[in-house]
OpenMM code with the backbone's topology and positions (N, CA, C; nanometers):
from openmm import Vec3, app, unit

residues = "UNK UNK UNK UNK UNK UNK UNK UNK UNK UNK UNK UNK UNK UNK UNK UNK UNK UNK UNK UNK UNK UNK UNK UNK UNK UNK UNK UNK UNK UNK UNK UNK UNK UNK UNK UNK UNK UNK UNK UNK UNK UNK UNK UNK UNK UNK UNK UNK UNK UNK UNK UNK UNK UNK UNK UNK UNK UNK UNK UNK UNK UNK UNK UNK UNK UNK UNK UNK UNK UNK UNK UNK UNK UNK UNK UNK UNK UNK UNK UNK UNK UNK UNK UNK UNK UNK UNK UNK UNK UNK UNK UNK UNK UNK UNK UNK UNK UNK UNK UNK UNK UNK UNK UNK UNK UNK UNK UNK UNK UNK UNK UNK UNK UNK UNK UNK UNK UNK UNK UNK UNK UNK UNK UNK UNK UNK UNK UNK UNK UNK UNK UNK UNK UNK UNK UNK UNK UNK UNK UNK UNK UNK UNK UNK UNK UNK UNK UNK UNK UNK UNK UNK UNK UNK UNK UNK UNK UNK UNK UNK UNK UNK UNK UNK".split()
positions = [
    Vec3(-1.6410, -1.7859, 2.5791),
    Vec3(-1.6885, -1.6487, 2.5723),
    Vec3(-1.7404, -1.6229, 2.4308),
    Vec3(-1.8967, -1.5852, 2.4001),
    Vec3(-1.9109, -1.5546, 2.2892),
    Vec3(-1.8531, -1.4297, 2.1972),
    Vec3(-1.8760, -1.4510, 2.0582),
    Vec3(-1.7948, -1.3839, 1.9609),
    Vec3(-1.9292, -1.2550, 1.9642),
    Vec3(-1.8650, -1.1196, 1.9354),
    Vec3(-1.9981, -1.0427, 1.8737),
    Vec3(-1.9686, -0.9903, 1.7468),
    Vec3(-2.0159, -0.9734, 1.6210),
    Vec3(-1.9755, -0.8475, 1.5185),
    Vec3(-1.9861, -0.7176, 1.5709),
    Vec3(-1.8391, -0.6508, 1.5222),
    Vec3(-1.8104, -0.5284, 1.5706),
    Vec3(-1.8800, -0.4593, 1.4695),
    Vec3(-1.9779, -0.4604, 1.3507),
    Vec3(-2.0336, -0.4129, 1.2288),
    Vec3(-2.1375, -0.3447, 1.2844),
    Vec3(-2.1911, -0.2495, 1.2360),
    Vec3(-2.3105, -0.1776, 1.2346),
    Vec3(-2.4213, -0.1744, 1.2176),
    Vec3(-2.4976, -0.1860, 1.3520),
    Vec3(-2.6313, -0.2938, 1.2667),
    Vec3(-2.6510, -0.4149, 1.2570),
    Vec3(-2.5197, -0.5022, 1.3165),
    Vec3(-2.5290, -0.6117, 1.3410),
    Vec3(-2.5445, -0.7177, 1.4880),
    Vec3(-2.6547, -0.8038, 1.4776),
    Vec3(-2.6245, -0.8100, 1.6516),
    Vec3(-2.5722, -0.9916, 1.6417),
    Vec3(-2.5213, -1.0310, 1.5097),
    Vec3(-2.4756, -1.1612, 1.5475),
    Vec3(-2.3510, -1.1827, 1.6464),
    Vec3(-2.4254, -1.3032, 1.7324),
    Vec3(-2.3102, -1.3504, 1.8287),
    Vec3(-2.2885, -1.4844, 1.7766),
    Vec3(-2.1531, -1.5637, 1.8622),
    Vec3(-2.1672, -1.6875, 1.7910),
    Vec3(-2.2502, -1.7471, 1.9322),
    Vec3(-2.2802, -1.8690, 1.9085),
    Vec3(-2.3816, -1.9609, 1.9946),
    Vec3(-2.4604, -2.0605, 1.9000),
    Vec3(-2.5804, -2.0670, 1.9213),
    Vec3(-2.6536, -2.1658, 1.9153),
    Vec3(-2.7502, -2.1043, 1.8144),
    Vec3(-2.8221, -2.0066, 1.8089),
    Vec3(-2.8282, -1.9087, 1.7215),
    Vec3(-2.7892, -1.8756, 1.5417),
    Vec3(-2.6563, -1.8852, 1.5436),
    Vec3(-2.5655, -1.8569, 1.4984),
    Vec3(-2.4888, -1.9757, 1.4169),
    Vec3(-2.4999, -2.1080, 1.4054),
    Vec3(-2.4254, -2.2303, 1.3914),
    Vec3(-2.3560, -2.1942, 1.2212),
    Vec3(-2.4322, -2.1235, 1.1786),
    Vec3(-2.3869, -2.1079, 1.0169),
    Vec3(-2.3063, -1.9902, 0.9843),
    Vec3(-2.2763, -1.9068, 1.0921),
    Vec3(-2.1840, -1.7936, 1.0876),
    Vec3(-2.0895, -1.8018, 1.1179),
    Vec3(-1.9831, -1.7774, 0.9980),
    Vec3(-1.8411, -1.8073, 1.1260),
    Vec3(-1.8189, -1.6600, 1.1638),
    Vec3(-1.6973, -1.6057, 1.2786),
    Vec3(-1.6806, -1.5274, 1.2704),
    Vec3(-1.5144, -1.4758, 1.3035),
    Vec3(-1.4547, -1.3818, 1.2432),
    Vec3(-1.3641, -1.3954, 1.1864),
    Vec3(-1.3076, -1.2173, 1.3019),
    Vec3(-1.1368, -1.2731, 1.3393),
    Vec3(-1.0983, -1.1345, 1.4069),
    Vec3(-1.0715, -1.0384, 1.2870),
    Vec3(-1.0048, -0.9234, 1.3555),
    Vec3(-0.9205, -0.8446, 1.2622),
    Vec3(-0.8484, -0.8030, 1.2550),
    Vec3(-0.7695, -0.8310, 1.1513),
    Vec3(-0.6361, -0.8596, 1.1132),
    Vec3(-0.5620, -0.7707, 1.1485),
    Vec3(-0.4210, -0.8539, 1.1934),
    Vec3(-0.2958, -0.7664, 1.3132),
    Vec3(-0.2361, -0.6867, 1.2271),
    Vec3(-0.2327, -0.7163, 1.0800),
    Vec3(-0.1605, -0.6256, 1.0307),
    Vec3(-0.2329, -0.4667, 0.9189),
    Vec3(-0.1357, -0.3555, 0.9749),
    Vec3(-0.1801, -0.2099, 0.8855),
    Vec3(-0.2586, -0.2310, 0.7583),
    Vec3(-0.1561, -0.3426, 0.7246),
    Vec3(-0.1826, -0.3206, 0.5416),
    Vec3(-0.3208, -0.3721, 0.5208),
    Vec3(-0.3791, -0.4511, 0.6269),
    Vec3(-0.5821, -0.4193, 0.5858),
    Vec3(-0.6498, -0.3765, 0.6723),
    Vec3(-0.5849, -0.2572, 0.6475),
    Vec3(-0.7053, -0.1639, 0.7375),
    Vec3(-0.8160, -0.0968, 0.6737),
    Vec3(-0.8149, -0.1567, 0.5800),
    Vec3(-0.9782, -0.1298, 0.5203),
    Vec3(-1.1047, -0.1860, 0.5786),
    Vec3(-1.0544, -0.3023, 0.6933),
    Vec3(-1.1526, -0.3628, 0.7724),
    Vec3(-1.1643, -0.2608, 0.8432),
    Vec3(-1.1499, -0.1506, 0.9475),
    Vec3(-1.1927, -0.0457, 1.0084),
    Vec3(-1.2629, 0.0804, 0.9324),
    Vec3(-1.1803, 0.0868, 0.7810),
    Vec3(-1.2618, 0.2065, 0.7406),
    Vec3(-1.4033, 0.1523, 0.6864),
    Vec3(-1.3830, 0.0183, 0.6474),
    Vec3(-1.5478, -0.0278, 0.6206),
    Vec3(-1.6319, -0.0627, 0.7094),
    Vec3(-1.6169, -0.0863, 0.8222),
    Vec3(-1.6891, -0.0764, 0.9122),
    Vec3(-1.7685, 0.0383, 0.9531),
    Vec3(-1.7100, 0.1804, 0.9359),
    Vec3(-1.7094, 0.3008, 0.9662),
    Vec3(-1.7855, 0.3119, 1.0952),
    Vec3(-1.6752, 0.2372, 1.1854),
    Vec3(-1.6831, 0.3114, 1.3223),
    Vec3(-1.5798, 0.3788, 1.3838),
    Vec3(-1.6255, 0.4863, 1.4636),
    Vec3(-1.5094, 0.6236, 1.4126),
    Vec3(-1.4283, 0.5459, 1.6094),
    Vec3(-1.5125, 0.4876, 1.6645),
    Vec3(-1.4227, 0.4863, 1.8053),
    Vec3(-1.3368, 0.3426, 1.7428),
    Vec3(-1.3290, 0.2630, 1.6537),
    Vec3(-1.2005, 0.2122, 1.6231),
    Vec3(-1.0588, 0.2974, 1.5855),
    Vec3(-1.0931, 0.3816, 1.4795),
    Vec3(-0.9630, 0.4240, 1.4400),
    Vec3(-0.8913, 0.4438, 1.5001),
    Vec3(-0.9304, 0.4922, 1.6243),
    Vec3(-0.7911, 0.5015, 1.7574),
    Vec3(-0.7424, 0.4036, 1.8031),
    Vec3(-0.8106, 0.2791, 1.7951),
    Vec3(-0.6957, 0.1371, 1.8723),
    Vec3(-0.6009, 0.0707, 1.7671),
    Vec3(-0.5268, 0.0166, 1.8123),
    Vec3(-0.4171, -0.0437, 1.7534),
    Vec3(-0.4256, -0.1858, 1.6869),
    Vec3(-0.3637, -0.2545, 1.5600),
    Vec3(-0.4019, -0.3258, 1.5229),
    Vec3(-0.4427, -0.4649, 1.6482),
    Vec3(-0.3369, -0.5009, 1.7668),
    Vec3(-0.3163, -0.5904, 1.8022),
    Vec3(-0.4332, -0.5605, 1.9358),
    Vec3(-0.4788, -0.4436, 1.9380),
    Vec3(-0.6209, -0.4660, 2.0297),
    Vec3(-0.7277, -0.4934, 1.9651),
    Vec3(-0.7461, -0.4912, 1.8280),
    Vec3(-0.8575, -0.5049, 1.7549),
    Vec3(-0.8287, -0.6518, 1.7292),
    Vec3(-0.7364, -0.7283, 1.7217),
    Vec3(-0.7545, -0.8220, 1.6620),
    Vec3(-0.7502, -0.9204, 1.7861),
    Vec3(-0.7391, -0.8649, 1.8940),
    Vec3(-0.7180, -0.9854, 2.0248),
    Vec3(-0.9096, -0.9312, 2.0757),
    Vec3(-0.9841, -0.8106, 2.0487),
    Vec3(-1.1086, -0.7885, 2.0939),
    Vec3(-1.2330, -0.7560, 1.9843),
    Vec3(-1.2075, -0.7699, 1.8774),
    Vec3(-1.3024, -0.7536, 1.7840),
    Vec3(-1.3216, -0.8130, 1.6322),
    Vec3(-1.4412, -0.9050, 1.6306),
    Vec3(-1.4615, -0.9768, 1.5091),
    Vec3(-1.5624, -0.9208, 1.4211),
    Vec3(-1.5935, -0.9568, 1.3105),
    Vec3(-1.7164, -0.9723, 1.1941),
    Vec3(-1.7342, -1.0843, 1.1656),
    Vec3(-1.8527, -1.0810, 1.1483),
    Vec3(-1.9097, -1.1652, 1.1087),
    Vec3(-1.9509, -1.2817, 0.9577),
    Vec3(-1.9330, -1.3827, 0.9383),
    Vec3(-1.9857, -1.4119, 0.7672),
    Vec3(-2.0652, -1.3281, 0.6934),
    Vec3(-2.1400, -1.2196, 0.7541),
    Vec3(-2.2333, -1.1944, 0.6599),
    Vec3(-2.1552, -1.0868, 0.5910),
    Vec3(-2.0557, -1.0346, 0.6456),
    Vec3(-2.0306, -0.9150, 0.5852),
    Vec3(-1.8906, -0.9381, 0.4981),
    Vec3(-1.8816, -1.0581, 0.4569),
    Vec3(-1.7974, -1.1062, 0.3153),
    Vec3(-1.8567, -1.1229, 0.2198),
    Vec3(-1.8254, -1.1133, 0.0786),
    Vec3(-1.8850, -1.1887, -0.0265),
    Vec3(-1.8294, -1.3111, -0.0054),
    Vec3(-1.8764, -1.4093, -0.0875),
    Vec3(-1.8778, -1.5501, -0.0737),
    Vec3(-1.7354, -1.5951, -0.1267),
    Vec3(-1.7228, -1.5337, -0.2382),
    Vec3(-1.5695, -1.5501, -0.2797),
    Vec3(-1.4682, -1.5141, -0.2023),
    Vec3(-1.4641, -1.4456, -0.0739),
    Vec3(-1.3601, -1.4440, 0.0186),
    Vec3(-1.3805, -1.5566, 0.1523),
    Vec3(-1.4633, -1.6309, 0.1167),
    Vec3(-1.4411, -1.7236, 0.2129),
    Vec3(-1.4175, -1.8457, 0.1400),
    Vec3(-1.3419, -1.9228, 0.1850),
    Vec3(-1.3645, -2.0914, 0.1496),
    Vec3(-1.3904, -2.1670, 0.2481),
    Vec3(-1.4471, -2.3255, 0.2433),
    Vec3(-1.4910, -2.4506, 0.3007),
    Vec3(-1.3614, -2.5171, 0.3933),
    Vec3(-1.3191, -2.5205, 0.4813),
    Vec3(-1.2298, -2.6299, 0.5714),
    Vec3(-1.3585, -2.7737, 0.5404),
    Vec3(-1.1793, -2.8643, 0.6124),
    Vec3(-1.2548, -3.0098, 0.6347),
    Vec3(-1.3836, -3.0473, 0.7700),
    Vec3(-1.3650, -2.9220, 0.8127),
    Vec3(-1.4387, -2.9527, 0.9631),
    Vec3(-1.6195, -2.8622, 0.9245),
    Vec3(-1.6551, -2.8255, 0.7799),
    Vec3(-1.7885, -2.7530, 0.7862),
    Vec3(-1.7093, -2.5935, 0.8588),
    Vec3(-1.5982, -2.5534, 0.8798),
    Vec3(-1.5812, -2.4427, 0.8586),
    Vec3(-1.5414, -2.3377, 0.7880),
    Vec3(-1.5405, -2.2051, 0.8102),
    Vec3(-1.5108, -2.1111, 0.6670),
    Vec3(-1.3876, -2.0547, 0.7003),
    Vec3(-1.2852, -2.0484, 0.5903),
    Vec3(-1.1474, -1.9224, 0.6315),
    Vec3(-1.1926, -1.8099, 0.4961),
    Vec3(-1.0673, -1.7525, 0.5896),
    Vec3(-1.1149, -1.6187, 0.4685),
    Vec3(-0.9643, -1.6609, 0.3478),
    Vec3(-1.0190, -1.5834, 0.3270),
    Vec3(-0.8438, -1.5653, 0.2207),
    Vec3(-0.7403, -1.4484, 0.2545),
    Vec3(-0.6344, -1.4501, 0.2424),
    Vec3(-0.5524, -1.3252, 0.2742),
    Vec3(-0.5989, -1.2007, 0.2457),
    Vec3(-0.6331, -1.2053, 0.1695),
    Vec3(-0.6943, -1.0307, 0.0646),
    Vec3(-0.8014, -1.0136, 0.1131),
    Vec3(-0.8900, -1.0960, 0.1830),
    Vec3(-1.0391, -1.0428, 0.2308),
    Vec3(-1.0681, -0.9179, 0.3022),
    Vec3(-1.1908, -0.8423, 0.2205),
    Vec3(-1.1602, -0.7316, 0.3031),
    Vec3(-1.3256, -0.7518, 0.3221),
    Vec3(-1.4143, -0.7192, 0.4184),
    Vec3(-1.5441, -0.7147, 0.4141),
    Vec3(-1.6126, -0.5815, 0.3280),
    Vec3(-1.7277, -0.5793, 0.2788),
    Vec3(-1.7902, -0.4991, 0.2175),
    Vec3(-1.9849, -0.4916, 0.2250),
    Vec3(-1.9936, -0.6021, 0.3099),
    Vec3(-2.1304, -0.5846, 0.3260),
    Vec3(-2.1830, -0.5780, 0.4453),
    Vec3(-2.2372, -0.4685, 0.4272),
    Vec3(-2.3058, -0.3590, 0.5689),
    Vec3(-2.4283, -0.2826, 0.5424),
    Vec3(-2.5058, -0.3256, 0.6398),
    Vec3(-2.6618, -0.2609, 0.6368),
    Vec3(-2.6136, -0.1403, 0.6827),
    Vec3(-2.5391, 0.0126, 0.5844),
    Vec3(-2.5665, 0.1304, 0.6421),
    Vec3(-2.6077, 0.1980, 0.5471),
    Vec3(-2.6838, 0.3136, 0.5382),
    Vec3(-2.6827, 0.4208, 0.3911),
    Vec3(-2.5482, 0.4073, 0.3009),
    Vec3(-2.4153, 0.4473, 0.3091),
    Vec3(-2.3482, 0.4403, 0.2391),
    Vec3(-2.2390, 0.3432, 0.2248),
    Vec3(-2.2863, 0.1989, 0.1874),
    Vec3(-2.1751, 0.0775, 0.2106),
    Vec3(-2.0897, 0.0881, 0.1112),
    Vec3(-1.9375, 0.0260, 0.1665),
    Vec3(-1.8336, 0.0133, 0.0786),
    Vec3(-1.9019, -0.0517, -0.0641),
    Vec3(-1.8211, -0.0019, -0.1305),
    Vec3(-1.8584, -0.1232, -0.3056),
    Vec3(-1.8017, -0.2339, -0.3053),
    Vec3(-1.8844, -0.3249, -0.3698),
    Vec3(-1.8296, -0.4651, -0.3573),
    Vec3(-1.7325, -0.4999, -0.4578),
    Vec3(-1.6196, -0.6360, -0.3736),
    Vec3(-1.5196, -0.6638, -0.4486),
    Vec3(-1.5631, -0.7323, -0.5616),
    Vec3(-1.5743, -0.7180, -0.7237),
    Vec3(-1.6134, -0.7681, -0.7921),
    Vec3(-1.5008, -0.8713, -0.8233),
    Vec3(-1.5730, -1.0169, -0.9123),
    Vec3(-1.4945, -1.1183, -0.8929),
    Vec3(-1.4241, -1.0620, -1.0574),
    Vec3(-1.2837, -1.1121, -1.0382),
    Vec3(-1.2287, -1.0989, -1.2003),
    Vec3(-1.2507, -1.2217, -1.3066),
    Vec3(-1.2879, -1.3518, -1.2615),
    Vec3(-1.3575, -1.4079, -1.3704),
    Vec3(-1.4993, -1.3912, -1.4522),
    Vec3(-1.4904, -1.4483, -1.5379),
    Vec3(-1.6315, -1.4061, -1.6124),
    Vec3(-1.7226, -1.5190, -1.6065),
    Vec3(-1.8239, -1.5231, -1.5554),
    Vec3(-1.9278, -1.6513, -1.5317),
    Vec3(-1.8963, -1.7480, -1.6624),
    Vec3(-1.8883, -1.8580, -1.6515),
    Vec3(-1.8764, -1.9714, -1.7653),
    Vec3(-1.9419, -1.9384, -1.8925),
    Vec3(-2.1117, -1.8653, -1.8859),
    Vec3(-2.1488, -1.8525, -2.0109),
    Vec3(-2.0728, -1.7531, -2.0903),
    Vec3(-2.0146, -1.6391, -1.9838),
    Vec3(-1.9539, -1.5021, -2.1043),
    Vec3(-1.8170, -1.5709, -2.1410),
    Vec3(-1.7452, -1.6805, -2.0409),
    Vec3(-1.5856, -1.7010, -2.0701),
    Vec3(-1.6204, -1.7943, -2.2222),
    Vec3(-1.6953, -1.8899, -2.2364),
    Vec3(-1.7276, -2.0188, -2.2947),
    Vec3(-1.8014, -1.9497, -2.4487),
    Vec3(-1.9051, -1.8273, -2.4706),
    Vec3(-1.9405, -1.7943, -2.5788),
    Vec3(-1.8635, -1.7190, -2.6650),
    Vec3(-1.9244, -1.7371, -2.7934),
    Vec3(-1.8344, -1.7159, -2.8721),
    Vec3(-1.8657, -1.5362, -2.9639),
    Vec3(-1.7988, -1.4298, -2.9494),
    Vec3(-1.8464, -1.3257, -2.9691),
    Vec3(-1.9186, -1.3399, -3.1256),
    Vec3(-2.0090, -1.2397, -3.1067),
    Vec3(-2.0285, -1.1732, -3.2417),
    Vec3(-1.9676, -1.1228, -3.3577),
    Vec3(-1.9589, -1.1205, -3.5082),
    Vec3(-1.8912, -1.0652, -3.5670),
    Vec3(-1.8954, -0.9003, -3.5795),
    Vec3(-1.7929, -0.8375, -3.5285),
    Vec3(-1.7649, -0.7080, -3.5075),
    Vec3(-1.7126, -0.6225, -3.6402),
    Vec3(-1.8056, -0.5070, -3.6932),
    Vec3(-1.7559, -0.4734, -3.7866),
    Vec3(-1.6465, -0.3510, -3.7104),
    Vec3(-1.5647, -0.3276, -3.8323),
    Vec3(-1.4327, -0.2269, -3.8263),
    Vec3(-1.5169, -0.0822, -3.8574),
    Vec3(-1.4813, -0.0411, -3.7492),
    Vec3(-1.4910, 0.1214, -3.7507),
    Vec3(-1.3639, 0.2593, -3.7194),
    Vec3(-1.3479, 0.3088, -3.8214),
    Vec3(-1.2403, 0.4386, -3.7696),
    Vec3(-1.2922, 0.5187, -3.7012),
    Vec3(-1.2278, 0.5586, -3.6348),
    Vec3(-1.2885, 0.7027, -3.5378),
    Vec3(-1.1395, 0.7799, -3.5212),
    Vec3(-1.2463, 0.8794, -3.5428),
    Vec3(-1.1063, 0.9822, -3.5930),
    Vec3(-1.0425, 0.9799, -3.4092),
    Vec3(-0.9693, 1.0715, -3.4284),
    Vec3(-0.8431, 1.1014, -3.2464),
    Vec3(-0.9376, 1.1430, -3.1485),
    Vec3(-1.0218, 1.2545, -3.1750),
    Vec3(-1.0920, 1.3170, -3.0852),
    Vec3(-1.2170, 1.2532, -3.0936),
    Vec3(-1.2680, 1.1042, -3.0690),
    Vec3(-1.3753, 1.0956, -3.0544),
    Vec3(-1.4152, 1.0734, -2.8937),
    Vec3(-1.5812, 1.0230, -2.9166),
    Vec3(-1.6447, 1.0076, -2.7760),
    Vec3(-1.5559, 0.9103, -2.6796),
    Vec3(-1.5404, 0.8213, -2.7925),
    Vec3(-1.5284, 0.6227, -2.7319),
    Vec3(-1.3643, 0.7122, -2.6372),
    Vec3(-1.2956, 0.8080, -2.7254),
    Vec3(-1.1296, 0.8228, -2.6486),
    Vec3(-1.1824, 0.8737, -2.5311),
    Vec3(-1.2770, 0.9652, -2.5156),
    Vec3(-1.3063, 1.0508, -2.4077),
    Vec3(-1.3379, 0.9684, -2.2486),
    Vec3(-1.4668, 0.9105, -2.3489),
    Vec3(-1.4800, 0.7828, -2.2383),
    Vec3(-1.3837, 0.7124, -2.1659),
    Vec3(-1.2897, 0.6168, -2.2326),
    Vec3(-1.1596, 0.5547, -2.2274),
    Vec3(-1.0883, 0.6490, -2.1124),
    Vec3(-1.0802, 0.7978, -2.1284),
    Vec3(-0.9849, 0.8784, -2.0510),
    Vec3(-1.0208, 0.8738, -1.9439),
    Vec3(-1.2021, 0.8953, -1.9345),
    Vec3(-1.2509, 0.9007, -1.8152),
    Vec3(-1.2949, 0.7578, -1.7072),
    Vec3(-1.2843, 0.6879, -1.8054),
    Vec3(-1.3065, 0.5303, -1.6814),
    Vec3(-1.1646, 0.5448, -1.5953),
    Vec3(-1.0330, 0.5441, -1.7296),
    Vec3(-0.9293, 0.5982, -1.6649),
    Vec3(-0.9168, 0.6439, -1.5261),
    Vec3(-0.9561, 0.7904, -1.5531),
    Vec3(-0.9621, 0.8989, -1.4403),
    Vec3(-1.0261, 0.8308, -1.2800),
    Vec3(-1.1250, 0.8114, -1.3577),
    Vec3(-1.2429, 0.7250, -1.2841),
    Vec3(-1.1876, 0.6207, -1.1648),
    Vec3(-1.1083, 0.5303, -1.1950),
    Vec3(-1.0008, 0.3868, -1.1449),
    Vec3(-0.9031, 0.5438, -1.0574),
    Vec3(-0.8488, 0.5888, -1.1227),
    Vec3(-0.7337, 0.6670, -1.0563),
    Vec3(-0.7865, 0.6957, -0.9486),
    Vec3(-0.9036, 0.8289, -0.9563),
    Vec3(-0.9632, 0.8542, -0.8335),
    Vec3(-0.9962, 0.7759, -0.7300),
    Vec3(-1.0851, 0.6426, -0.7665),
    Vec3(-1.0754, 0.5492, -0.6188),
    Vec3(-0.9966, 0.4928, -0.5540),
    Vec3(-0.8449, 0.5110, -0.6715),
    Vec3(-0.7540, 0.4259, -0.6365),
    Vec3(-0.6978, 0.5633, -0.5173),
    Vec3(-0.6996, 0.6974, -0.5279),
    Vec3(-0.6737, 0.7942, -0.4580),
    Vec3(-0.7524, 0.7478, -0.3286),
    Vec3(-0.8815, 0.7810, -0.3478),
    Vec3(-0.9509, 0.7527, -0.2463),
    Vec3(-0.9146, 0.6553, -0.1575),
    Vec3(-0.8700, 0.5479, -0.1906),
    Vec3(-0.8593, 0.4282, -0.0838),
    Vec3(-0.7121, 0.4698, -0.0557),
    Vec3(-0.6195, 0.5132, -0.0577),
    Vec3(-0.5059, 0.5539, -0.0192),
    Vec3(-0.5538, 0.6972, 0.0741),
    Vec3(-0.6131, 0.7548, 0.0786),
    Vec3(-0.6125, 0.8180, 0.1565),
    Vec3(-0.7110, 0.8690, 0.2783),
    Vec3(-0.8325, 0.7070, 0.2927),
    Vec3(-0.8488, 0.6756, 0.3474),
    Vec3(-0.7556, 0.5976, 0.4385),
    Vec3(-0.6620, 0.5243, 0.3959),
    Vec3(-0.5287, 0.4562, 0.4565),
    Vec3(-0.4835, 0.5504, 0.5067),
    Vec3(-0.4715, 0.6381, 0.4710),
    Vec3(-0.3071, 0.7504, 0.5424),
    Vec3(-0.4490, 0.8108, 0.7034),
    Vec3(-0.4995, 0.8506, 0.6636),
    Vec3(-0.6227, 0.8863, 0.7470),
    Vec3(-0.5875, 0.8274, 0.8808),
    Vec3(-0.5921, 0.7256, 0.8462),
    Vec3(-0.6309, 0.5904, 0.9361),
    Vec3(-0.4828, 0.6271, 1.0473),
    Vec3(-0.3379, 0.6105, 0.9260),
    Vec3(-0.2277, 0.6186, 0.9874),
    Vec3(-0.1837, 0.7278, 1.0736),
    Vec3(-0.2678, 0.8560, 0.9925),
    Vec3(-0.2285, 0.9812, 1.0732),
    Vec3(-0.2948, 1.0057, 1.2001),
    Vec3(-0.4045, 0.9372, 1.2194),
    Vec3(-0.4928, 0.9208, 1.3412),
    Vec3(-0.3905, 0.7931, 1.4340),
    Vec3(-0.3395, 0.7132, 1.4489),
    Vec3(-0.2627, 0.6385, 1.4909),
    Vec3(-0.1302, 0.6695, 1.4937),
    Vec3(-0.0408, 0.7891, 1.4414),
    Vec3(0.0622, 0.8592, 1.4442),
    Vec3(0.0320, 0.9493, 1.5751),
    Vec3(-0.0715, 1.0777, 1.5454),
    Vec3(-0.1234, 1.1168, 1.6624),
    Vec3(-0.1108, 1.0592, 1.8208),
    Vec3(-0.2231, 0.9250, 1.7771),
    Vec3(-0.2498, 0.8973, 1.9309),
    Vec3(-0.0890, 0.8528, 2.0010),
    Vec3(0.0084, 0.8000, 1.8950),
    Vec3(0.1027, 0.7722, 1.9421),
    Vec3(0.1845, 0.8756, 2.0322),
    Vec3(0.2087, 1.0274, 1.9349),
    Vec3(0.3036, 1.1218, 1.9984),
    Vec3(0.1794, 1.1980, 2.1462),
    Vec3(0.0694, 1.1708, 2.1426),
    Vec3(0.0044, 1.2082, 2.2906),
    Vec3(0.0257, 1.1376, 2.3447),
    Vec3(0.0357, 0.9834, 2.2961),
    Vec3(0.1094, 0.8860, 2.4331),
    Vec3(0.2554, 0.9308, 2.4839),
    Vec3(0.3391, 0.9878, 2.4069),
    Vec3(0.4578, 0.9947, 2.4076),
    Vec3(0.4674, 1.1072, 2.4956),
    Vec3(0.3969, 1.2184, 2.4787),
    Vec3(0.4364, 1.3805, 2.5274),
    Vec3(0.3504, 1.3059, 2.6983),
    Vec3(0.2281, 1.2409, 2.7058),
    Vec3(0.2219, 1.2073, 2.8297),
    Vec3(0.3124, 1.1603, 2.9304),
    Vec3(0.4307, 1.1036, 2.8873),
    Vec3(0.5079, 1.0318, 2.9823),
    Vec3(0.6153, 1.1018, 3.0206),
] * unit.nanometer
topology = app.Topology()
chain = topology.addChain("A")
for resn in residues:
    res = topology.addResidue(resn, chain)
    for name in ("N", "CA", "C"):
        topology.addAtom(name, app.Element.getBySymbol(name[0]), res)
């Protein structure tokens, strides 16, 4: 039975077509459910992890490359932490940036930096506060996209419940 991407905009299946795509379910467990909010399809949020992951995949394209690696057989796994981020819609998730630094920035050798005081209240602190702020807020954001997710799946639970 062929595979389809559950992604938006996407019509890869696996087949013949397809030989260079792997395609990957989604994952049984809560804690990445960022694969549904990046998808942003609103008739997932109501199913449960273990129907999504026994009826709905994505596709390679919508990983960066650093969440997949090479098997011995010419196939791809993901890594535990993979979350997808690339999607042909107006407003796609941001991509997971990698935390190493390409060989030329790790390997060169800086410039000599002169010493500057800056008094307490300068720009550079302000800045500093606000990248700060900045990290906090998305870090908000993606938490409560999570709870979202949970309180919509809390719901469908107690209407299952009051039904019976």
């Amino acid at each position: 039975m062929p595979s389809f991407c559950a992604a938006i905009n996407c019509g890869n299946k696996s087949g013949k077509n397809c030989k260079d795509i792997s395609f990957f379910r989604f994952p049984k467990d809560e804690k990445r459910c960022q694969w549904v909010i990046n998808c942003r399809r609103k008739d997932l949020d109501e199913k449960d992890f273990v129907f999504l992951n026994k009826n709905f995949y994505l596709c390679s394209n919508h990983f960066e490359n650093t969440m997949c690696y090479s098997t011995n057989n010419n196939g791809k796994r993901l890594l535990q932490s993979a979350i997808p981020t690339i999607f042909n819609i107006p407003n796609p998730p941001p991509l997971v940036d990698s935390k190493r630094k390409s060989p030329v920035e790790r390997h060169s050798f800086p410039a000599k930096k002169q010493v500057v005081c800056l008094p307490v209240n300068s720009d550079s602190n302000l800045e500093n506060k606000m990248s700060t702020n900045k990290i906090n807020f998305n870090k908000l954001q993606r938490l409560l996209l999570s709870l979202r997710v949970k309180n919509s799946r809390l719901r469908k639970q107690v209407r299952h419940l009051k039904s019976k």
